[in-house]
C-alpha positions, 0 to 999 in steps of 0.5 A: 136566813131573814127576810131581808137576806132572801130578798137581797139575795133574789135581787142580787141573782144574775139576770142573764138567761132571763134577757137571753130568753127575751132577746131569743122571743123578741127574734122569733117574733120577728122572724114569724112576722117576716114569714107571715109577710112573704107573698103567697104565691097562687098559680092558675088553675086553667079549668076554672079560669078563662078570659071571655071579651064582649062586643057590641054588634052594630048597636044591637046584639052582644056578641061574645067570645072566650079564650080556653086557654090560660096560663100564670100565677099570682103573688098577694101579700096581703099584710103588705097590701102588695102584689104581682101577676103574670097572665099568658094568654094563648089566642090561638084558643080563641071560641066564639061558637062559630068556627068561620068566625073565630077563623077571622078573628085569628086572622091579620084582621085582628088578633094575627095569631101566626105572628102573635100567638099570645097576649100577656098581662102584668099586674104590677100594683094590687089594690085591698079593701081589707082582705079583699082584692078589688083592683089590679093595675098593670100592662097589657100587652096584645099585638107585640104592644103594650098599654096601661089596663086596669081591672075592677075586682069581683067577689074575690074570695079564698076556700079550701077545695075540697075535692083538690084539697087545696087553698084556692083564691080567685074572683071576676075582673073586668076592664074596657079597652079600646082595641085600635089602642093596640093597632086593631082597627079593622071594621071600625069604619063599618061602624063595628065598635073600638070598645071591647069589655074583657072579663077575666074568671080567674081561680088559682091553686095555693103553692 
């Protein structure tokens, strides 16, 4: 056979299975790129995450305050740059370190734990700096109202824990609120402040 035979030979061979084994990567390309930008579902470790509020007393001290308990997950999607979150907080689990305070605070005066028992965020819009979460816009809803809240983020970060082996994402968020926005208005007439600072310590477990 001459050279030329072989060559028109080669060039006259069917192609098919080659375009078939393009085709077959170009859909499994595609596929993994639908995979990688599904949401990561992230749900709440509760002893790492708490939400701890802070008032100014009479304009000198700083007093402090948490809530134990905390329940919820998170969705990130980070190549979509999109997210959700659902936060339940129990105020029932209210600790300022002093009992008869904390049983003020679960009182009509302010939180009203016996018709309220709980208080919930829903993050709708997440806010990346690359890989970082730094912001998270959403609705707070307290005392059976709810208003627009935004929190700041803080040193968001994602590790393998190694005692729990498990992918764990988390960081400090912070907001200001106004406390009558929600219809808690007790002392402000004494001059106790409407401005609350609520900082959340959050950390959640990669399922």
């Amino acid at each position: 056979m001459t050279s030329r035979s072989a060559y028109r030979e080669v060039m006259d061979t069917p192609r098919q299975p080659v375009v078939v084994l393009s085709r077959a990567l170009d859909q499994a390309g595609d596929a993994l790129a639908a995979v990688q930008a599904e949401p990561v579902r992230y749900e709440i470790e509760p002893t790492h995450t708490f939400v701890t509020f802070e008032v100014v007393h009479f304009q000198t001290s700083t007093l402090r305050g948490r809530f134990d308990k905390v329940d919820g997950f998170v969705e990130l999607d980070r190549k979509a740059g999109t997210g959700n979150a659902e936060i339940t907080i129990d105020m029932g689990s209210i600790n300022s370190g002093t009992p008869d305070f904390d049983a003020h605070l679960k009182s009509p005066d302010f939180f009203d734990i016996a018709k309220t028992p709980t208080a919930r965020f829903v993050g709708k819009k997440f806010g990346l700096d690359g890989d970082k979460l730094t912001s998270v816009e959403g609705e707070l809803t307290l005392l059976g109202k709810t208003m627009p809240v935004t929190l700041k983020g803080d040193r968001f970060n994602c590790y393998d824990q190694p005692v729990l082996k498990v992918h764990v994402c988390g960081g400090d968020f912070e907001t200001t609120i106004e406390r009558s926005q929600w219809g808690m208005n007790w002392g402000l007439d004494m001059g106790i402040p409407d401005e609350v600072r609520l900082v959340i310590q959050i950390e959640a477990i990669q399922k």
